[in-house]
MARDO-619816 format. One record per residue (C-alpha): residue in one letter; x, y, z. Coordinates in pm, 1 decimal, always signed. Example, Ala and Ser with C-alpha at 12.3 -4.5 7.8 and 13.67 -1.06 7.14 Angstrom:
BEGIN
   r         c1         c2         c3
   A    +1230.0     -450.0     +780.0
   S    +1367.0     -106.0     +714.0
This chain:
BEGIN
   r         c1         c2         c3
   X    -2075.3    +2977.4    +1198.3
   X    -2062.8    +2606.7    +1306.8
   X    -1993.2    +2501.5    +1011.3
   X    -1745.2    +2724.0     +918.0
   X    -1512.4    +2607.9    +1215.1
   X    -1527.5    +2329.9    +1156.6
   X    -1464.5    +2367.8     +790.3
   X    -1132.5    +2486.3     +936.3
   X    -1020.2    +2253.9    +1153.1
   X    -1091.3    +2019.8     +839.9
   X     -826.1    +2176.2     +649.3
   X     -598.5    +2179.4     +961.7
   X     -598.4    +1851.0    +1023.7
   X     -590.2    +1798.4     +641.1
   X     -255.0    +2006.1     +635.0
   X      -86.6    +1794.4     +901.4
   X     -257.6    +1441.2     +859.0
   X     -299.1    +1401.6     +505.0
   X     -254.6    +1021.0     +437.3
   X     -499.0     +775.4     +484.8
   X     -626.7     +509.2     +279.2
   X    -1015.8     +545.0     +468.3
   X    -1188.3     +761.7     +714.5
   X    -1392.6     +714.0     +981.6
   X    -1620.6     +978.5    +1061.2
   X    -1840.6    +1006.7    +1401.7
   X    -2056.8    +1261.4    +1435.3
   X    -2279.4    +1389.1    +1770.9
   X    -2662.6    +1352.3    +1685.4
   X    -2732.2    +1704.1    +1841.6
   X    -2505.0    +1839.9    +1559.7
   X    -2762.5    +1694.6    +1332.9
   X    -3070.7    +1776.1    +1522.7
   X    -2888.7    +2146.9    +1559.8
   X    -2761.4    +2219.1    +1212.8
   X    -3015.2    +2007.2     +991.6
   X    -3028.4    +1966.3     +661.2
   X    -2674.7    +2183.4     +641.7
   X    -2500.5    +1867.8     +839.6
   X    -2427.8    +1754.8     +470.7
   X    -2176.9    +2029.3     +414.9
   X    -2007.8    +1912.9     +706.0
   X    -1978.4    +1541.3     +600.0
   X    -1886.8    +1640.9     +241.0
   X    -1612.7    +1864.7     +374.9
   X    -1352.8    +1596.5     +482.2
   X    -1435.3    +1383.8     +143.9
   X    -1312.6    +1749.0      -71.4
   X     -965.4    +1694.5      +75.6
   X     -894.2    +1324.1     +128.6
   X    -1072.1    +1183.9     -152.8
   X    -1095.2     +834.8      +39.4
   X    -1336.6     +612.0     +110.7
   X    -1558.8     +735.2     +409.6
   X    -1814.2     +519.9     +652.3
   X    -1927.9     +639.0     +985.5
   X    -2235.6     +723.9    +1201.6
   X    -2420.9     +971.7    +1424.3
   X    -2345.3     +925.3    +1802.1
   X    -2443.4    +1040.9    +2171.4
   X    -2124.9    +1185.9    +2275.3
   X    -1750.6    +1066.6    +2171.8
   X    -1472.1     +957.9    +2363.6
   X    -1078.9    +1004.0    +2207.0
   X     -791.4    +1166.0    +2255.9
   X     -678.8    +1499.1    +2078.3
   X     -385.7    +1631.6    +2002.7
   X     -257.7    +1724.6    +2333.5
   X     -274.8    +1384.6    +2465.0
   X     -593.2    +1470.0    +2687.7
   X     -840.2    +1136.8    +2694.2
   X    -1211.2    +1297.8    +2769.6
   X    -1548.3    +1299.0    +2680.9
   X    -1612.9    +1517.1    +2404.0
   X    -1987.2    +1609.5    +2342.8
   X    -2161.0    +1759.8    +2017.4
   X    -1876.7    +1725.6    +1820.3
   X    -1733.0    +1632.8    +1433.0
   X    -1478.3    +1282.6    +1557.8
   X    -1265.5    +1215.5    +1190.5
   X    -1007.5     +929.0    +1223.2
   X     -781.4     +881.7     +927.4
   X     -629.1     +525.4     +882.8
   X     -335.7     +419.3     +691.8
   X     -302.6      +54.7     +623.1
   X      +71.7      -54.7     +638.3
């Protein structure tokens, strides 16, 4: 079920941000811990769309800001940042 969301919000954010010339990807340890050897899937996921180079690490919690402009904490969660270089 985990996975599956957020093998949708993949696609979402593929749909509307869908250049980048390399990803970032952060992802919550407990995720790992939680989901286990399936935490693959997840990281595999944002390579089947983009195609682009990706590099990134397990954290303890992530700070950002989403799409509604909210700057928080955000705990257990699957952090992707797509850059473009100009």
């Amino acid at each position: 079920e985990v996975i599956d969301f957020t093998k949708r919000h993949i696609k979402e954010f593929h749909d509307d941000e869908n250049k980048s010339d390399f990803m970032l990807l952060f992802s919550c340890m407990a995720r790992r811990k939680a989901l286990g050897p399936v935490i693959s899937d997840e990281i595999a996921e944002a390579f089947k769309y983009w195609r682009k180079p990706i590099t990134g690490f397990f954290t303890y919690g992530e700070i950002g800001t989403n799409k509604g402009s909210v700057c928080d904490f955000y705990n257990e969660t699957y952090s992707l940042v797509n850059i473009k270089m100009k």
